[in-house]
MARDO-449324 format. One record per residue (C-alpha): y, x, z; residue in three letters. Coordinates in steps of 0.001 Angstrom, whole numbers, plus 500000, padded with zeros to 6 digits. Last residue first. Example, Ala and Ser with C-alpha at 12.3 -4.5 7.8 and 13.67 -1.06 7.14 Angstrom:
BEGIN
498940513670507140SER;495500512300507800ALA;
//
This chain:
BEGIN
728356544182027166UNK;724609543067027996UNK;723026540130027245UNK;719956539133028468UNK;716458537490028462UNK;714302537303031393UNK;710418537160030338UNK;707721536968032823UNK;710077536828035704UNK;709114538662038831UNK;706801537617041892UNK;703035539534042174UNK;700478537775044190UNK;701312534262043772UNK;700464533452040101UNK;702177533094036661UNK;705167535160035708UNK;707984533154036067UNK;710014531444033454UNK;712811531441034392UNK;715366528408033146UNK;718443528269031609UNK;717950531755030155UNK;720963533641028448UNK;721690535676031759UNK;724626537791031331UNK;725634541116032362UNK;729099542935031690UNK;730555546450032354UNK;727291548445030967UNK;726238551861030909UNK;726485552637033973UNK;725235549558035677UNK;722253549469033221UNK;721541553342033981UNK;721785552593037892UNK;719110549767037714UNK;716922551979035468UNK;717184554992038198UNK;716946552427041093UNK;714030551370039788UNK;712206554215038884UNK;713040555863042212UNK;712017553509044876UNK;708777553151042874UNK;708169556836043272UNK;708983557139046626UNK;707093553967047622UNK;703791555265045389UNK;701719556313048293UNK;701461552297049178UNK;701033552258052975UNK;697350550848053538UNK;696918552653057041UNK;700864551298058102UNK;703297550086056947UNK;702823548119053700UNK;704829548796050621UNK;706899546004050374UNK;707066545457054074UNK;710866545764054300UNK;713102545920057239UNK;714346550200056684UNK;717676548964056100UNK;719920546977058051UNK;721767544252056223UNK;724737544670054464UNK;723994544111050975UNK;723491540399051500UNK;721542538010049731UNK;721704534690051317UNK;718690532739051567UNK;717366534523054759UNK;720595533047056654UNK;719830535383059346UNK;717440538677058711UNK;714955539066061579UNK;714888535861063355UNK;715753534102060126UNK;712226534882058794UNK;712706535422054992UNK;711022538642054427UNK;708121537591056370UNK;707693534609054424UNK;708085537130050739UNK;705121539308052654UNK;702169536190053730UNK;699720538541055429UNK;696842536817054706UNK;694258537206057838UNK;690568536577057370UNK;687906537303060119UNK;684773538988059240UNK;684593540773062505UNK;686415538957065432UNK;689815538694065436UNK;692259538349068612UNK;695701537206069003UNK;698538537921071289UNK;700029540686069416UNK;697145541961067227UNK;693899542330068957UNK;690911543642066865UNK;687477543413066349UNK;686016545166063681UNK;686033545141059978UNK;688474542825060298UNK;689863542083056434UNK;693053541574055091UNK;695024539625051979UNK;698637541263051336UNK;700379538630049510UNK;704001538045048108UNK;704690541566046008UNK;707865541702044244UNK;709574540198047136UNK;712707538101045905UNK;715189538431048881UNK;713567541634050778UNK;712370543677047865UNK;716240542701046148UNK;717706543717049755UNK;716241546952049233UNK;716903547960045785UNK;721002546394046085UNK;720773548692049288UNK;719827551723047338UNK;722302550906044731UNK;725472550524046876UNK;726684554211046677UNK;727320553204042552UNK;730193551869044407UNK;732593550011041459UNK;729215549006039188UNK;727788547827042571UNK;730670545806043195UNK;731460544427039384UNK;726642543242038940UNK;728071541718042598UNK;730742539627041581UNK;729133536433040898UNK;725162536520041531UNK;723481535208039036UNK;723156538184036783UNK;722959541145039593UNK;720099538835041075UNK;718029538895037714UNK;718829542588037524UNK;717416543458041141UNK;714325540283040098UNK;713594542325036685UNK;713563545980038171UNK;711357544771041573UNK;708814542948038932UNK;708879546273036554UNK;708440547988039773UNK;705322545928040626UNK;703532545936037303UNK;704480550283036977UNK;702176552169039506UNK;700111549807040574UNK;698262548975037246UNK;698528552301035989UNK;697295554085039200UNK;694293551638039435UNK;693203551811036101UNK;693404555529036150UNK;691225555401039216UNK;688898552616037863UNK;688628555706034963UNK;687802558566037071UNK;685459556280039612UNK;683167554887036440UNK;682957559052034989UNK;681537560009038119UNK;683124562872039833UNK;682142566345038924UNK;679308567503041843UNK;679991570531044233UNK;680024568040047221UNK;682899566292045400UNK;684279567734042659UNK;687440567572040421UNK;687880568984036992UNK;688088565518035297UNK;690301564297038255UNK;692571566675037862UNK;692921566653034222UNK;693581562741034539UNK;696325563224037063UNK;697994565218034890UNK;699101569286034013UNK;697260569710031467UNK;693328570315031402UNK;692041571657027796UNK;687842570965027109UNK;687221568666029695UNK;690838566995029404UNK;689740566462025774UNK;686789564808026336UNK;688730562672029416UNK;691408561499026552UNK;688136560475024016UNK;686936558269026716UNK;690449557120028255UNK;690762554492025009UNK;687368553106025871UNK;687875552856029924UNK;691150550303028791UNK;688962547977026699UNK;686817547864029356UNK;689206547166032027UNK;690753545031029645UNK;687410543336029473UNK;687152542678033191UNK;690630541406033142UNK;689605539254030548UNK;686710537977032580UNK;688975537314035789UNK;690891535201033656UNK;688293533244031955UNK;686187532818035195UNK;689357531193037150UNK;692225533820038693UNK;693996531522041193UNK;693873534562044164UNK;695290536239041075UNK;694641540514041169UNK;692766539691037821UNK;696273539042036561UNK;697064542692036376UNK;694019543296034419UNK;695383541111032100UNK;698620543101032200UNK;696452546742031860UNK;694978545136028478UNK;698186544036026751UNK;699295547839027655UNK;696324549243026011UNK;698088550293023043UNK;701451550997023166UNK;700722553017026571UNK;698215554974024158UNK;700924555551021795UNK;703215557065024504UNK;700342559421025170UNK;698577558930028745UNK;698163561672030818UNK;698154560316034640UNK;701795561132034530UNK;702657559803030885UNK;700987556979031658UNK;703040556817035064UNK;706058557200033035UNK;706035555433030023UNK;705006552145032259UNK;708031552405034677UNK;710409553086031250UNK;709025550621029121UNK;708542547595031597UNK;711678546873033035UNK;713100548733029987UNK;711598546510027372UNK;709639543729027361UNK;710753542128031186UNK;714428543534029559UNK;714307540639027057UNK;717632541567025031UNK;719719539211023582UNK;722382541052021065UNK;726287541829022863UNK;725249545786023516UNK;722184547002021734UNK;719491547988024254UNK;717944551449022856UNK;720428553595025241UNK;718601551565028055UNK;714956553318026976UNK;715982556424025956UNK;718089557045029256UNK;715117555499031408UNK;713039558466029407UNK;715138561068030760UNK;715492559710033651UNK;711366560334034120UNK;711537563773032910UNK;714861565224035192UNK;713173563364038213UNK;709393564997037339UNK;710065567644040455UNK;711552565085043023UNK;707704562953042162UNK;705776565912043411UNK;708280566906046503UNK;708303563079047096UNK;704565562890047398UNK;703027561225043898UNK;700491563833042801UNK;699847564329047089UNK;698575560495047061UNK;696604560405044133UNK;694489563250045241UNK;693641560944048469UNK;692746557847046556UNK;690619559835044580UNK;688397560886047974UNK;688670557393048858UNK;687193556412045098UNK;684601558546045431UNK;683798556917049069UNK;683110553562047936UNK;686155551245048414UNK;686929549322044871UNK;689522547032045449UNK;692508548028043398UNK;689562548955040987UNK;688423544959040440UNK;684861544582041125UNK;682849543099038678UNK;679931540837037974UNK;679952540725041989UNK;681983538432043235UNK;681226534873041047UNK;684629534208039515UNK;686992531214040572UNK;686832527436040332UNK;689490526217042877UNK;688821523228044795UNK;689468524609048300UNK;690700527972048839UNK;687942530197049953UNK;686724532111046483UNK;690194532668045828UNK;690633534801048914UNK;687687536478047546UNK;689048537015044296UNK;692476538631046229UNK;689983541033047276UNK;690403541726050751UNK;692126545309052164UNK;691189546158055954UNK;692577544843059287UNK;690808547250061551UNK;693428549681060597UNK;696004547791062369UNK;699475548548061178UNK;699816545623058545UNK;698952543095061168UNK;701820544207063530UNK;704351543968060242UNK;702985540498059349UNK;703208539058063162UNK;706293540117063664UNK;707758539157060085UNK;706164535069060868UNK;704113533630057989UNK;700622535373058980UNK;698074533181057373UNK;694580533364059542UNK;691224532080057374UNK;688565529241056512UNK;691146527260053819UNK;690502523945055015UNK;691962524747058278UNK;692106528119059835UNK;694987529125061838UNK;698364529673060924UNK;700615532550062485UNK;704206532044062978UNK;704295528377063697UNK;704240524613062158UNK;708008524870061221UNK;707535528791059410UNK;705288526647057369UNK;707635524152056409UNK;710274526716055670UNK;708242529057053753UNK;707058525941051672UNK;711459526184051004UNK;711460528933050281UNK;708810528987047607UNK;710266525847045788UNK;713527527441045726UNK;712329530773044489UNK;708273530532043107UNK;705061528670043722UNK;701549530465043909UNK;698419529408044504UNK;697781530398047920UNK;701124529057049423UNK;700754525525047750UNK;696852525660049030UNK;698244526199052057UNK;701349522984052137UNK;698340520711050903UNK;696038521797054082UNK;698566520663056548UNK;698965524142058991UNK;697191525389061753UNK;698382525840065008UNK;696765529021066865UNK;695669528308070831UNK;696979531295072544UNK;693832534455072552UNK;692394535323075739UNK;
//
């Protein structure tokens, strides 16, 4: 039988669920973490994991299926979001095409695939950080953070550089659709990048028909499944889906590793003296300002996780950035510290819903990361203030403006 579950003070929720940022954040983890590891239903009608236990078990139990972050907007209190329905965001698109796409996008980014584009992809993060002119202001959320993550998975699934130019606007609203806070308007642009997006593929699948390359997109085009092409809908939310995973949450881990290098006295100087440091700058940056804050689940059956048990329908929020600063797994969560044991993070989700892309994200940052501290012997942050990109599912700056010497 399940332990009674606390549940916390509606206000400090609805805080969580729309999105606050750094000190504010921490310290709502703080509060919450007081009330108890695991949250129970209050005026929002679903579980919030908080503790790292209780996240990590969660993520492992393939009862506990992906939610739409709509839906999770559709139960917090007071907050006008978008009928379900009208349209279904690709992340969360789960008919059986898209499996069986879900699948071929997995073995194009294994580390054997992604270990054979290295030479390509540093190649562009060279272009991109030998175009930042040393002592001028330089917003690195619009240019490398962005350019060199972005270049490269279009340039994977078979987007020209031009069409990244293009429909990049479009792949950030859709981006925002993710929001549990997205309201009608935002959800509807996302819907229309998503169109906007599908009309700049059309002419690229055509072509793919008549010439495959060596992409994602040719692969899908020439695909089958029970001797039958794939629908042209699944190809494109696939493309959609790759894009807007595979560069808006490295270009948030890129922009909070640099952010930290800025503030931080002395540690932009160590990393630059033991280049050996870089993987653990990348992983203690996922752990101290968690790119991605919310992992939203579904029971699809019943399930026991740790002491507690869900019945079908139930709602758990697995509450990342609070699990990455429980002090019963990393002490003194608010100090960043290269020394802590690796291997802690649940950026990518262990477990059934494990982001194929780890290897690849792992790699575009530190590549940029490692270009800036090579090329550079001085960092500094010109903003006063951060402005954050809005939300509570994805955490970076929207803009960070620097100077590097």
């Amino acid at each position: 039988m399940s332990a009674a579950v606390p549940t916390a003070p509606d206000e400090l929720v609805d805080r969580l669920l729309r999105g606050e940022h750094t000190e504010a954040r921490n310290a709502l983890y703080r509060e919450l973490r007081s009330v108890g590891p695991l949250l129970g239903p209050g005026a929002f009608p679903g579980y919030i994991a908080i503790g790292y236990e209780w996240c990590r078990e969660a993520m492992r139990k393939g009862e506990l299926q992906k939610l739409t972050t709509t839906q999770v907007g559709h139960m917090i209190v007071g907050l006008q979001t978008p009928e379900p329905g009208n349209w279904v965001h690709p992340v969360f698109m789960q008919d059986e095409n898209h499996r069986r796409l879900k699948l071929l996008f997995a073995s194009l980014f294994s580390a054997k695939q992604v270990r054979n584009h290295q030479a390509h992809f540093e190649a562009i993060a060279d272009e991109e950080v030998g175009a930042i002119v040393p002592g001028e202001p330089y917003d690195l959320m619009r240019g490398a953070a962005l350019r060199v993550p972005g270049r490269f998975i279009g340039e994977t699934i078979g987007f020209p550089d031009e069409v990244f130019d293009e429909i990049q606007p479009w792949v950030h609203d859709v981006a925002m659709a993710l929001e549990p806070w997205a309201t009608p308007d935002v959800y509807e642009r996302g819907a229309e990048g998503a169109k906007q997006i599908t009309v700049a593929l059309n002419p690229l699948v055509r072509a793919r028909r008549r010439d495959p390359h060596h992409d994602l997109l040719s692969a899908l085009v020439h695909d089958t499944v029970n001797g039958e092409p794939l629908p042209k809908r699944s190809i494109t939310a696939l493309c959609i889906m790759a894009y807007t995973a595979g560069y808006e949450t490295t270009m948030s881990l890129i922009g909070n590793t640099v952010l930290t290098l800025a503030r931080i006295p002395g540690l932009f100087e160590r990393v630059k003296a033991d280049r050996s440091l870089l993987p653990a700058l990348l992983e203690e940056s996922m752990r101290y300002e968690s790119p991605t804050h919310f992992a939203p689940r579904i029971a699809v059956a019943p399930v026991d996780v740790l002491d507690q048990h869900f019945d079908t329908g139930d709602v758990v929020v697995i509450t990342i950035g609070a699990a990455h600063h429980d002090p019963e797994v990393f002490p003194d969560p608010e100090r960043f510290d290269l020394t802590r044991p690796s291997g802690r993070v649940l950026t990518f989700a262990p477990g059934p819903a494990h982001c194929c892309g780890e290897v690849l994200g792992r790699l575009e940052a530190e590549t940029v990361v490692g270009r800036l501290v090579d090329r550079f012997d001085r960092i500094e942050l010109l903003d006063d203030e951060i402005e954050w990109r809005p939300g509570a599912l994805l955490h970076g700056p929207e803009h960070l403006n620097l100077r590097f010497s």
